[in-house]
N, C-alpha and C positions, 0 to 999 in steps of 0.2 A: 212420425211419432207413433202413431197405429199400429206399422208394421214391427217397429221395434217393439215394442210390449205387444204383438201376437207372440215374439220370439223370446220373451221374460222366463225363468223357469218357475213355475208354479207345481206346487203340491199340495192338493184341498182335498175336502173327503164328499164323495159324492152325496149330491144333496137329497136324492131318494131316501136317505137315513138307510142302507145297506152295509153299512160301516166301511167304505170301500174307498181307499184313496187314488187317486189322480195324479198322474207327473206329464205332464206337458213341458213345452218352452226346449231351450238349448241346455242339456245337460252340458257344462265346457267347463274347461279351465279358468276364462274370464269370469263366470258364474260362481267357482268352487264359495268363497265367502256365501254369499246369500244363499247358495246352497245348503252349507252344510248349516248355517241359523234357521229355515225352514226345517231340517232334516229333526233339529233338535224341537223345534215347535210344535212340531206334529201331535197327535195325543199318540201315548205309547201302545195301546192296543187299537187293531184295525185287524180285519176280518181279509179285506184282499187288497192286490195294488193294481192296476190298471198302467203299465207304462206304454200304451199303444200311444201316447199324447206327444212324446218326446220327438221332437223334430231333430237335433243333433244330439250327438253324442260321443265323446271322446274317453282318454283313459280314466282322467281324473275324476268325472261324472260318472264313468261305469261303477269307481271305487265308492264312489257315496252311494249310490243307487245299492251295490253290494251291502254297503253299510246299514244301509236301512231296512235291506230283507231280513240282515241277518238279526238285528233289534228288535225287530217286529215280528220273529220268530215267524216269516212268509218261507216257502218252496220258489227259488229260482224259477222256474218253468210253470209260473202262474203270473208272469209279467206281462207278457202278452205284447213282449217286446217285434218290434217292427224288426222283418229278417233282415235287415244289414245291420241293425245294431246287436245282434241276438249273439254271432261267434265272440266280437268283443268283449261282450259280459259276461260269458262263460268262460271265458279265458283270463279276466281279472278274478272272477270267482273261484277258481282251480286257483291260479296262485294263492290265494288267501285263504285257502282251505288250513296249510299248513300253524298261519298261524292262531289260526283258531282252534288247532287241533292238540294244543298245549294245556298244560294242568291250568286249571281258571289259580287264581290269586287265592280266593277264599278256600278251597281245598287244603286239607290240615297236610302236613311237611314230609309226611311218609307217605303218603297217597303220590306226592312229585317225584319224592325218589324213585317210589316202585317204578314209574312212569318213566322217569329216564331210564331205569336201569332194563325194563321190559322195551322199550323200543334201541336199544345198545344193542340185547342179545339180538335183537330181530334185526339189525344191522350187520352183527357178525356170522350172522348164520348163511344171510342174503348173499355176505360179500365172500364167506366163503364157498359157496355151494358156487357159485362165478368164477373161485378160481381155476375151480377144481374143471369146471367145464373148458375153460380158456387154456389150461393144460393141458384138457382133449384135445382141443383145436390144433393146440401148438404142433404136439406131438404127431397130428396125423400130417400136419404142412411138412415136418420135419423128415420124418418114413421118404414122404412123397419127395423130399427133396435127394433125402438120399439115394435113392434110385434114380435121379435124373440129378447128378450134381449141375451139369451145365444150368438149372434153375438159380443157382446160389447167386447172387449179389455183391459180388466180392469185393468190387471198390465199397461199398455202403461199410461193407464187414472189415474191410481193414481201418476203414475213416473213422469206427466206433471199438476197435481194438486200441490205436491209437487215442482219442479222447478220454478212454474208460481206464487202456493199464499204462501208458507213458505218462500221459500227461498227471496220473494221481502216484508215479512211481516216488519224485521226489519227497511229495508232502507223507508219502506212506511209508520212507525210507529214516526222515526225524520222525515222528510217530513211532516208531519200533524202537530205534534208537534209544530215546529217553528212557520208554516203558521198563527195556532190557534192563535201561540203568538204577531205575526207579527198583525193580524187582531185584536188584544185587545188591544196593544198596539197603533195604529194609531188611533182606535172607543174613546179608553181613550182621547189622546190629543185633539181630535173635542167636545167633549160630556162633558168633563170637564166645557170647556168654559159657559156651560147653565146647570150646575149643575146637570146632566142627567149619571153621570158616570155608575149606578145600569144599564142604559139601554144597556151597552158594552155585560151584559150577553144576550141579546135578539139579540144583533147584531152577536154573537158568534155562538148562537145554530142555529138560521137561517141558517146562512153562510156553516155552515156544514154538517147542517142535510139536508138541501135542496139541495145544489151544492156543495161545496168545497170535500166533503167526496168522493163520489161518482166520483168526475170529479179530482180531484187528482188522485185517483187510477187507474181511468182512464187514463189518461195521462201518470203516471209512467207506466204502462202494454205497453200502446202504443210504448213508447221506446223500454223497456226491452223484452216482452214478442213477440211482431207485430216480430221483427229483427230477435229475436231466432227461430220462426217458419218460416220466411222465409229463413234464411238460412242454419236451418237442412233441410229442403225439395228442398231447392236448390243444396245444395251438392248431394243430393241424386238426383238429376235430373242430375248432371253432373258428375256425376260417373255411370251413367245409372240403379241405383237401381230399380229405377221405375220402367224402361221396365222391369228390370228383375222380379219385383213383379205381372205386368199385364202380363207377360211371364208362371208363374206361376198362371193362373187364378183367380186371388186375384184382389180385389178393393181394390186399393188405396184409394181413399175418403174415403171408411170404415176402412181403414189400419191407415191412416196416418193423415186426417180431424177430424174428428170423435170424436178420444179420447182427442184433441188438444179443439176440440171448447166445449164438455161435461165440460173438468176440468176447462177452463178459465168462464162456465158458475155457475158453482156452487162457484169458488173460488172468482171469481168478486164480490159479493153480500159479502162475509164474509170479503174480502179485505175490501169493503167501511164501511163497517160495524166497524173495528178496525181503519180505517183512521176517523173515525167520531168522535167516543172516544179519539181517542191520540187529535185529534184539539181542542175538549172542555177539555182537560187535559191541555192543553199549555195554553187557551184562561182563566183557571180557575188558573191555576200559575202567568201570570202575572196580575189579575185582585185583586188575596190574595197579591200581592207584592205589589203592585203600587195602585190601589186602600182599601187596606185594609176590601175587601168583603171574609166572612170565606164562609168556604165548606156550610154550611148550608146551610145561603140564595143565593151562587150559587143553588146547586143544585134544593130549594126550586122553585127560579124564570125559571130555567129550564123544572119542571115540570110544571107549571102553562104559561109557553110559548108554548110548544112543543105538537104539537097534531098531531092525527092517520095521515091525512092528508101531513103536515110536512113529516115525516118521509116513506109515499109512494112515493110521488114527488120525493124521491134523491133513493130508492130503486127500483122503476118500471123502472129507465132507468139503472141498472146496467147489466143487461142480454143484453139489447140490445147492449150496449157499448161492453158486452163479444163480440157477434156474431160479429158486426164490425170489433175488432181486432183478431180476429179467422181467419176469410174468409179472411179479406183482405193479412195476413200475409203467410195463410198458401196458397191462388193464387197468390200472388209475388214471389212464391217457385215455382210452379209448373211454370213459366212462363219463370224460367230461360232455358237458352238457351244453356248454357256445359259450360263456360269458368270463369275463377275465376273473371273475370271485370263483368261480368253478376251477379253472385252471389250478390258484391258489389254494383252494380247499384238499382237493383230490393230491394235489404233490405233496401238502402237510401230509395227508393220510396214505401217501406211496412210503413217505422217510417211517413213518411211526411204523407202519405193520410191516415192510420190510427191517426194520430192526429187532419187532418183536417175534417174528418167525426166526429168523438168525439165530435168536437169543435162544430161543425154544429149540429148534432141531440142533443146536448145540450141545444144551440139557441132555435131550433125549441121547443124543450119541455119545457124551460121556457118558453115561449109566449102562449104556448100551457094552460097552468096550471093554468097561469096568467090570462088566458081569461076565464078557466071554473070557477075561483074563488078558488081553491085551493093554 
């Protein structure tokens, strides 16, 4: 009975009248109840804590222990914790930095916003000055590769050619499909009104050959393909593949980037290339339906719409669109951090900023094209 209450967890304030409290006993999980009723006990002002007393200590007891510096408005590194328990509670304490580092409640409601919207940009600025580097990196593996092609990885590259443009060729093939028909459909009912229906074809081939082709398949890759490379390469970061590949003096970025951004750069151009045809496929079904225009002078007014010009404008940004969702999906991998909520975090945030760059260097290169006359 002795032994057991030497090991009770207690917290008293030192009887010299020093204001100065005491934590003996087993800080544990068994303890956490009486714990944290002592924690709340205590008088709220105290001058110093003393936890040289604490004979065990585990997660749960670090977390109260953190709790109570932080109440007591005490400095971590005046505990006077015994050095095996000292890394553990500075490691519950680093975690819990975060959430104390939140707009308090009482704070009026504009003070939160600035707060979120100030630590956003400081998010966006972080993640992109990372990419910008990780496009360094990329670029210098790539040089390098190309001088020494026998480097290249080819099975890897055909197996992620495969996955990234066959296997999304069908769902990207209805996909065009309707849109084409969606878009013939809505140019018929306007264009009707002014007798202009023949011009639904000019509004088709534009629509596709310029943006819709291209920026579809872009977009479908950005879901499908940005999520899939970030969370093979995040699994692999949180089952410690990685170190064990740079462990093995192997470059990752030539292992794992490499063959990822090669086959989404060859297969993106072929993708937009079949999303362009299914769209003037749909746009030319509903146009033989509803306006009774045959294959001929479809096609006819196809070719006498569509020039060299046309058809660079939606092709010169399909590569760039690749490397976008290459880098950004397969550094949202490398960025996790071991735990399966990391995985899931980081792949939301591969799909979301891989769509919103899409979105954007799209903008930019119609205004762009538009300006030099093309």
């Amino acid at each position: 009975m002795t032994d057991r209450s030497r090991h009770e967890p207690e917290l008293r304030l030192d009887p010299g009248g020093n204001g100065e409290l005491r934590a003996t006993g087993d800080w544990i999980l068994v303890n956490a109840e009486r714990l944290s009723r002592i924690i709340e006990d205590r008088p709220p002002s105290v001058a110093a804590l003393d936890a040289s007393g604490i004979s065990r200590l585990d997660a749960s007891g670090a977390l109260l222990l953190d709790r109570l510096v932080r109440q007591r408005s005490l400095q971590p590194d005046q505990l006077h914790l015994q050095p095996e328990w000292r890394d553990l509670f500075e490691t519950i304490h680093r975690n819990c930095d975060d959430l104390h580092q939140t707009a308090a409640p009482g704070e009026p409601q504009w003070k939160q916003v600035l707060d979120h919207v100030g630590r956003s940009m400081v998010e966006v600025v972080t993640s992109t000055a990372q990419l910008a580097g990780f496009l360094g990196i990329t670029v210098h593996r790539l040089i390098r590769l190309l001088r020494h092609p026998s480097r290249l990885k080819l099975t890897a590259t055909v197996y992620h050619m495969e996955q990234t443009g066959l296997n999304a060729a069908p769902l990207l093939i209805l996909l065009s499909t309707l849109v084409g028909a969606v878009v013939a459909f809505l140019g018929a009912t306007v264009l009707r009104d002014f007798g202009a229906e023949l011009f639904v074809i000019d509004l088709i081939t534009f629509a596709f050959v310029r943006e819709f082709g291209v920026l579809l398949t872009a977009i479908l890759l950005a879901g499908r393909t940005a999520s899939a490379f970030c969370a093979q390469i995040g699994m692999m970061k949180a089952r410690e593949e990685i170190d064990a590949i740079r462990a093995l003096g192997l470059d990752e970025i030539e292992l794992l980037v490499l063959p990822r951004l090669i086959a989404l750069l060859i297969m993106l151009p072929l993708l937009a290339f079949i999303a362009t045809l299914a769209g003037l496929f749909g746009g030319f079904s509903v146009a033989a339906l509803s306006l009774d225009i045959n294959m001929t002078l479809f096609i006819d007014r196809v070719e006498q719409t569509l020039t060299l010009e046309h058809y660079l404008v939606g092709m010169l940004k399909a590569p760039v669109f690749a490397a976008v969702i290459a880098l950004i999906g397969c550094l949202e991998g490398m960025r996790v951090t071991g735990t399966a909520q990391s995985v899931g975090e980081h792949t939301t945030i591969a799909v979301v900023r891989s769509l919103t760059m899409v979105i954007v260097v799209d903008a930019i290169a119609a205004i762009y094209f538009t300006e030099i006359g093309w």
